[in-house]
C-alpha positions as CSV (number, residue, x, y, z in Angstrom):
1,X,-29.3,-4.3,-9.5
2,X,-27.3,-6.9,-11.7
3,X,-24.5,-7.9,-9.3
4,X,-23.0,-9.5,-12.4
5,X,-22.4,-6.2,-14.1
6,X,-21.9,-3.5,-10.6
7,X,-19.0,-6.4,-9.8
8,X,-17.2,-6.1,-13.7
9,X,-17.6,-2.2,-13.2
10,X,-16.3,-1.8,-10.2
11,X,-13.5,-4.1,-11.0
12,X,-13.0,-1.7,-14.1
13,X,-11.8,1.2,-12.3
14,X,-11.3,-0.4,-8.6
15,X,-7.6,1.3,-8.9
16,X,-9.0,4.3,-8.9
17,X,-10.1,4.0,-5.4
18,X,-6.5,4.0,-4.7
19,X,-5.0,6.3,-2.3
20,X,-1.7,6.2,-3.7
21,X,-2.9,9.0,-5.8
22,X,-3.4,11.5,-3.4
23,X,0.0,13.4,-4.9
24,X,0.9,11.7,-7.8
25,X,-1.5,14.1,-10.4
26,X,-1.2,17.8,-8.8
27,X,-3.6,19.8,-11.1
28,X,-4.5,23.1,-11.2
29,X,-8.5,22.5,-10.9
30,X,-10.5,23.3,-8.3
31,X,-13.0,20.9,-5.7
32,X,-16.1,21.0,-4.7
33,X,-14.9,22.9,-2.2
34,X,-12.8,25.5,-4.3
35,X,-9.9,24.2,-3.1
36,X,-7.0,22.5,-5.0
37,X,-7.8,19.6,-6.9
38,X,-5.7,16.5,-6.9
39,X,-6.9,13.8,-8.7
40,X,-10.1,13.8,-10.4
41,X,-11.9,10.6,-11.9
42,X,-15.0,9.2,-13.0
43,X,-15.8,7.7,-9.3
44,X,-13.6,9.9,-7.3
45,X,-11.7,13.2,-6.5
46,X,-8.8,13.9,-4.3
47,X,-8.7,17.2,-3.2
48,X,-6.6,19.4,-0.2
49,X,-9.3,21.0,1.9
50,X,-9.1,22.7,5.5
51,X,-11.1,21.3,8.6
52,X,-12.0,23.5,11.9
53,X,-10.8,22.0,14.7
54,X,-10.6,22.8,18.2
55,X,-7.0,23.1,19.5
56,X,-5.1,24.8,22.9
57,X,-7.4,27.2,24.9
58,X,-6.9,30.5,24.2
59,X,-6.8,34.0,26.7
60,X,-10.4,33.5,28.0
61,X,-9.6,29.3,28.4
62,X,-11.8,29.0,25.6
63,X,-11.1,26.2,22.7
64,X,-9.7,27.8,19.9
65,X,-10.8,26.8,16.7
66,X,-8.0,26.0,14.2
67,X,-7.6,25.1,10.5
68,X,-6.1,22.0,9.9
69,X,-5.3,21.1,6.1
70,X,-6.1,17.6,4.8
71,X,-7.2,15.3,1.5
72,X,-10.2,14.6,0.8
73,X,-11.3,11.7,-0.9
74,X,-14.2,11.4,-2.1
75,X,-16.3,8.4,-3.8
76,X,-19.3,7.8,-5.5
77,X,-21.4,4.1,-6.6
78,X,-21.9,1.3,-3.9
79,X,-18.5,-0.6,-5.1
80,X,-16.6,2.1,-4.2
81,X,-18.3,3.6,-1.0
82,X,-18.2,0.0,0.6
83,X,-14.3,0.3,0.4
84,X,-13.5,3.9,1.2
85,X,-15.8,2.9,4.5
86,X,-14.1,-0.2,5.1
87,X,-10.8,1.4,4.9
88,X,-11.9,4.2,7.6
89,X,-13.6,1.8,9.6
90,X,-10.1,-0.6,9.9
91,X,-7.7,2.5,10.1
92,X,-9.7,4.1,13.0
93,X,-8.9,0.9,15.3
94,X,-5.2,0.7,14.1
95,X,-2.4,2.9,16.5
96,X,0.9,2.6,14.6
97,X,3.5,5.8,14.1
98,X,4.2,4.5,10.9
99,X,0.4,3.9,9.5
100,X,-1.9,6.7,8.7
101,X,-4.9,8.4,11.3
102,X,-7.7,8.7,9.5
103,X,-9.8,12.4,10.5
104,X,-13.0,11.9,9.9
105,X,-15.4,10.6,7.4
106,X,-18.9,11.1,5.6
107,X,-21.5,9.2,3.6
108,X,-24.7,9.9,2.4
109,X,-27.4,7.9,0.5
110,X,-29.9,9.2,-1.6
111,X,-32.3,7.2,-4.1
112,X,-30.1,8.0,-7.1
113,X,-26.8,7.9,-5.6
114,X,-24.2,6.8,-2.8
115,X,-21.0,8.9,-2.2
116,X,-18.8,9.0,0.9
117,X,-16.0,11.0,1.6
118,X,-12.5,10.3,3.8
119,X,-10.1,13.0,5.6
120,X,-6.6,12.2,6.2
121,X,-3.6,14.3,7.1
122,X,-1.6,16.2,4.0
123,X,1.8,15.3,3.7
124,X,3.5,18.3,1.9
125,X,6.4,15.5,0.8
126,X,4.1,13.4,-1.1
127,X,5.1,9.4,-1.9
128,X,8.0,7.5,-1.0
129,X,7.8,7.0,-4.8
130,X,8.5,10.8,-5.5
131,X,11.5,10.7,-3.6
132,X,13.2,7.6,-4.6
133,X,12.2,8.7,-8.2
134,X,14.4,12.1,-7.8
135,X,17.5,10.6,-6.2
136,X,17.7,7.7,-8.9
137,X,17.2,5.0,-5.9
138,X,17.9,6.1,-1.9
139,X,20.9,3.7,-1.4
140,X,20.8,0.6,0.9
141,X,21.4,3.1,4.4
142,X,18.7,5.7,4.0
143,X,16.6,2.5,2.4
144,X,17.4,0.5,5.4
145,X,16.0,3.1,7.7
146,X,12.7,3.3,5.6
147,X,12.5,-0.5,5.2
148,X,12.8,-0.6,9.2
149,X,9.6,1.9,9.7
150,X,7.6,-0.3,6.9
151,X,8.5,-3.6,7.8
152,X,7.2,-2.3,11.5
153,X,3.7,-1.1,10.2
154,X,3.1,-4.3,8.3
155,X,4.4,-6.5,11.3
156,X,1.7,-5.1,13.4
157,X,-0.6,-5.6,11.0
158,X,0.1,-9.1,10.2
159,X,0.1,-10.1,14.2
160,X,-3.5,-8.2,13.9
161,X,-4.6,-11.0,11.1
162,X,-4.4,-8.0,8.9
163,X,-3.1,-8.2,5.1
164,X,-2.1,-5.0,3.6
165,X,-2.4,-6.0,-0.1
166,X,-1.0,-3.4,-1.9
167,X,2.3,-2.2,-0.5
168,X,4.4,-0.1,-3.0
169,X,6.0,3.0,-3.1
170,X,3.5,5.0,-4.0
171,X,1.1,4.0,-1.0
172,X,3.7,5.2,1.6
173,X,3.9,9.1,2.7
174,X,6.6,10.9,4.0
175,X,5.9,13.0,6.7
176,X,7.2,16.4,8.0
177,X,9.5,14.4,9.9
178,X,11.0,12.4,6.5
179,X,9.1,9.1,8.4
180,X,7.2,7.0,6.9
181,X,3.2,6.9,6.8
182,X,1.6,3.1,5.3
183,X,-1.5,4.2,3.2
184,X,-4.5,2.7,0.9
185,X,-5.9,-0.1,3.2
186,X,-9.3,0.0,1.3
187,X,-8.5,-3.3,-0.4
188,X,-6.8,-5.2,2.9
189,X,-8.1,-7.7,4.3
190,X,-8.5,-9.1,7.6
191,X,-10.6,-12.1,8.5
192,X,-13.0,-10.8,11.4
193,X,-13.7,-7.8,9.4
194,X,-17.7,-7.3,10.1
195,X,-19.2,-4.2,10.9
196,X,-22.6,-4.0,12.7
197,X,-24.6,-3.6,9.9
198,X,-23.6,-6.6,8.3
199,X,-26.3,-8.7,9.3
200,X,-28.9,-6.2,7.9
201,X,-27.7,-5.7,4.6
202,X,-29.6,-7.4,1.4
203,X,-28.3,-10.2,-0.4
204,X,-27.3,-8.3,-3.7
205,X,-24.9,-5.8,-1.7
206,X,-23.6,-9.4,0.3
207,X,-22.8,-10.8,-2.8
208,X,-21.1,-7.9,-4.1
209,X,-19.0,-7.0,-1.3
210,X,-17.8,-10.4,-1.4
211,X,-17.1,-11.1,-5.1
212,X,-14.7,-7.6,-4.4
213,X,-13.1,-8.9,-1.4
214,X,-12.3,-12.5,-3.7
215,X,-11.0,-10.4,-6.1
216,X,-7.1,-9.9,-6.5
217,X,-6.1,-6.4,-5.3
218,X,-3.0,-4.7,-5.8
219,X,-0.6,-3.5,-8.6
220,X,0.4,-5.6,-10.9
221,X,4.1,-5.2,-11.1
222,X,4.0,-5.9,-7.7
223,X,2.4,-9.3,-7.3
224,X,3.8,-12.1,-6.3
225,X,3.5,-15.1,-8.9
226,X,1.2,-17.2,-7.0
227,X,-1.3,-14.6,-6.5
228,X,-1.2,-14.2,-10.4
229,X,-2.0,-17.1,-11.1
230,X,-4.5,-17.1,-8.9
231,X,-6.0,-14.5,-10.9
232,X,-6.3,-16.9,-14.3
233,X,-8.2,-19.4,-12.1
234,X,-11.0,-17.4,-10.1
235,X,-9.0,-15.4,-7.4
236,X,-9.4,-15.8,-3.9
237,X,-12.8,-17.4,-4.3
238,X,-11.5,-20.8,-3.9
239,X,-10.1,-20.0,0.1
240,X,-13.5,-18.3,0.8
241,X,-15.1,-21.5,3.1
242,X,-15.0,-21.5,6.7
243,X,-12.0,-24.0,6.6
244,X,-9.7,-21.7,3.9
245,X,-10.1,-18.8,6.3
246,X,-5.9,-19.1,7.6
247,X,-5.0,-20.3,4.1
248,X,-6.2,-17.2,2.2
249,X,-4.8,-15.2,5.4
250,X,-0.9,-16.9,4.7
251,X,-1.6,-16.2,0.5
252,X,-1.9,-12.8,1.6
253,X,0.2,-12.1,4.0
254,X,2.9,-14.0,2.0
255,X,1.6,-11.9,-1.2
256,X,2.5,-8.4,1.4
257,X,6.3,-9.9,1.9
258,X,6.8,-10.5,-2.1
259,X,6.0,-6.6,-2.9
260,X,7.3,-5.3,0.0
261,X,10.7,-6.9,-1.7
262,X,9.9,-5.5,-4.9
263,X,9.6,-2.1,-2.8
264,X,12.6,-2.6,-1.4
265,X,14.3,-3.4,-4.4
266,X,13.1,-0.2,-5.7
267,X,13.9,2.1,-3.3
268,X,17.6,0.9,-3.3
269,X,18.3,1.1,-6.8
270,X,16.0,3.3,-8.0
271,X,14.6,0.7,-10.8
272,X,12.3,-2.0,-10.1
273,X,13.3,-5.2,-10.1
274,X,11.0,-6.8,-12.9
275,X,8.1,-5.3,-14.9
276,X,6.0,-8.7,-13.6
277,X,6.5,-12.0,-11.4
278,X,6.0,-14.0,-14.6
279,X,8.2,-16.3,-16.5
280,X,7.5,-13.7,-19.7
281,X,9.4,-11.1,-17.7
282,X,13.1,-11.5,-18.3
283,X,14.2,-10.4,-15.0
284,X,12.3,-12.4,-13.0
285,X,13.0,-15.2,-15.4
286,X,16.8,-14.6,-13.7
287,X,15.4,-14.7,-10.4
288,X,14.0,-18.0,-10.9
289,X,17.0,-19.2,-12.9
290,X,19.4,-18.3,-10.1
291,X,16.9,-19.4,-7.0
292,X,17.4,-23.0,-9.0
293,X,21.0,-23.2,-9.7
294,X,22.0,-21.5,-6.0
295,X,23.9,-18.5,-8.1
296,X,24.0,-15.2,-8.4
297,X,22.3,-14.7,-12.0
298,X,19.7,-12.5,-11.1
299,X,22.0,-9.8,-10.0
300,X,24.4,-10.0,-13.3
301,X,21.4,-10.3,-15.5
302,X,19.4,-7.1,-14.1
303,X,21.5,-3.7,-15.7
304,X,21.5,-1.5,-12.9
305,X,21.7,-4.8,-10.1
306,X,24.6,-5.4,-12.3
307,X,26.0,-2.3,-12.9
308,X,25.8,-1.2,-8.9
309,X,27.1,-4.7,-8.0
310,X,30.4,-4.0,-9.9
311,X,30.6,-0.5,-8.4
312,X,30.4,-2.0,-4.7
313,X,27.0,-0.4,-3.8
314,X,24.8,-3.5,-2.8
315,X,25.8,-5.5,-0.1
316,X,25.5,-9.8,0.3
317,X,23.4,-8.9,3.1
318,X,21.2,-6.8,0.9
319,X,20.8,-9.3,-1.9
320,X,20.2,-12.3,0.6
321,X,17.3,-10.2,1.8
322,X,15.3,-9.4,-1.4
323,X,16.4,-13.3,-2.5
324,X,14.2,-14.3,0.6
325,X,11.1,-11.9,0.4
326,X,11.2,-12.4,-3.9
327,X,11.4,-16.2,-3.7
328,X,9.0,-17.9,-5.9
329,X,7.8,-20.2,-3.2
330,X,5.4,-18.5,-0.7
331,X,6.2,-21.9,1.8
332,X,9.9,-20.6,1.6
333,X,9.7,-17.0,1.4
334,X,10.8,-14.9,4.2
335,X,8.2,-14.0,6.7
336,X,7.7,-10.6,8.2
337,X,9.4,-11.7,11.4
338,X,12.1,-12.5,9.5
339,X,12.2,-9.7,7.5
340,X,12.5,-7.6,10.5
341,X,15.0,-9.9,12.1
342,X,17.5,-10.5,9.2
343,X,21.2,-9.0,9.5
344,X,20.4,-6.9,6.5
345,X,18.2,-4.6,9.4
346,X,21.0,-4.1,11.5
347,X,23.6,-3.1,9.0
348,X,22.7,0.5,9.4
349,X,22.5,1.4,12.6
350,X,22.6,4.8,12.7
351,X,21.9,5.9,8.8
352,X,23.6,9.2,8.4
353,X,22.2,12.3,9.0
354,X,23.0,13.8,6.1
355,X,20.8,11.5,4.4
356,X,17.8,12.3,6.0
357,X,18.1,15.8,6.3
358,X,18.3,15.7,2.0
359,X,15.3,14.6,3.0
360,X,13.6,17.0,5.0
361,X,14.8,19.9,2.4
């Protein structure tokens, strides 16, 4: 195996490992197990299947067996079966209401061919995306109440050494409940991660695994600048020593607080804040402009920011908040403590319940 080459393939079409496309392409094709087909891709499909499972007894205190529907996703090729099994493998250990159980999961190996497969729970809801996408932005109260169950997930995560590294929109569920469900952790990272087979593994799949794990994950649009440019100059390589352990632990816990702004952000106004955390971006050009001069030109530069401003629809609190988790500056960004502490949080107590019964319709 050319390590070389598997790595620049898998780094091709690594989104596509991505859970957050579970319901973002519906289709009308069918699975391997004639059920309905999801997402479908060179390296993977995404499909709704049922599972038996045993549930109350029944008349003659015997288990009844039930049918529980669930996605399945499943993978094929080494790059990709390495994460799908690393995200099962993490998600398993974690116990959070607001972070997704995984069911169960399979993986086979044959001569020709590796494929695994992972069962999770269907939410009939979809993305967080989907909804802020149809209301034209949730508001800061219903957002607040949202922001509240995320910032909660990826607190615990980040007090387990965990880093999410792709939080958006589309990687959060919405439950039967209208709660929120964290998704996608096949490209997180946490620093003790090591199964028990580690040690036994040849060196080619060793130095594959880790060229994916220096590699920057995530979406683009929700990066935060200094993981860009760690991108131009080797990725995460550079904190992979003994001694960079923490450091590359802070980049990427810091790197979870920038696009959980930029999720924010979103889910208030409906728009995303800037197409990229890059001086060529226009918006984020005013970010930087305004961070500098201590004023407010970020909000009267961005249209909608703007436009809701006037109107009366986002408070100082709210702006203070996304200033802190956007700020260029990963030493002076917000952390997730603060996040989950600032005034902003406690605005909305009691969102109303109109709001979250639109919702649950």
């Amino acid at each position: 195996m050319n390590s070389s080459n598997e790595y620049e393939e898998a780094m091709k079409i690594a989104s596509e490992l991505s859970i957050d496309k579970l319901h973002s392409f519906p289709g009308n094709d069918t699975s391997p197990s004639g059920e309905k087909m999801l997402y479908s891709s060179p390296n993977s499909t995404v499909y709704l299947d049922s599972l038996s499972s045993e549930s109350e007894l029944n008349m003659n205190n015997s288990p009844r067996k039930v049918k529980e529907l669930c996605v399945v996703k499943t993978v094929k090729g080494q790059a990709f079966c390495y994460l799908l099994g690393k995200e099962y493998r993490i998600l398993k250990e974690l116990d959070h209401p607001h972070i997704i159980k995984p069911i169960e999961f399979n993986q086979t190996k044959t001569l020709q061919e590796q494929s695994a497969s992972l069962y999770l729970p269907y939410y009939s809801k979809g993305e967080l995306f989907q909804l802020v996408k149809s209301k034209n932005g949730l508001g800061e109260s219903l957002s607040c109440s949202y922001l509240k169950q995320i910032s909660s997930a990826i607190e615990y995560l980040h007090e387990l050494n965990i880093a999410h590294r792709d939080i958006k929109l589309e990687n959060i569920l919405v439950d039967d409940e209208a709660n929120a469900k964290v998704i996608d952790f096949g490209f997180c990272y946490l620093s003790e991660y090591q199964t028990e087979e580690e040690h036994s593994k040849d060196i080619q799949t060793r130095v594959l695994e880790s060229s994916i794990e220096a590699n920057i994950m995530g979406t683009a649009a929700y990066l935060s600048p200094e993981l860009i440019e760690l991108t131009s100059n080797g990725g995460l390589s550079i904190c992979d020593s003994p001694d960079k352990i923490a450091e590359k632990l802070d980049i990427l816990k810091a790197g979870d607080i920038f696009a959980l702004g930029v999720t924010l952000f979103t889910m208030v106004t409906g728009v995303a804040p800037f197409a990229s955390a890059t001086k060529n971006d226009a918006n984020y050009r005013a970010l930087l402009l305004g961070k500098r001069k201590k004023c407010d030109w970020f909000w009267k530069k961005h249209i909608i920011a703007k436009s809701m401003t006037e109107k009366g629809l986002l408070s100082e609190e709210f702006k203070n908040l996304v200033e802190g988790m956007l700020d260029p500056n990963p030493s002076d960004r917000l952390t997730i403590f603060s996040v989950v502490n600032h005034p902003w949080m406690s605005k909305f107590i009691n969102p109303a319940s109109e709001e979250t019964n639109q919702v649950l319709c």
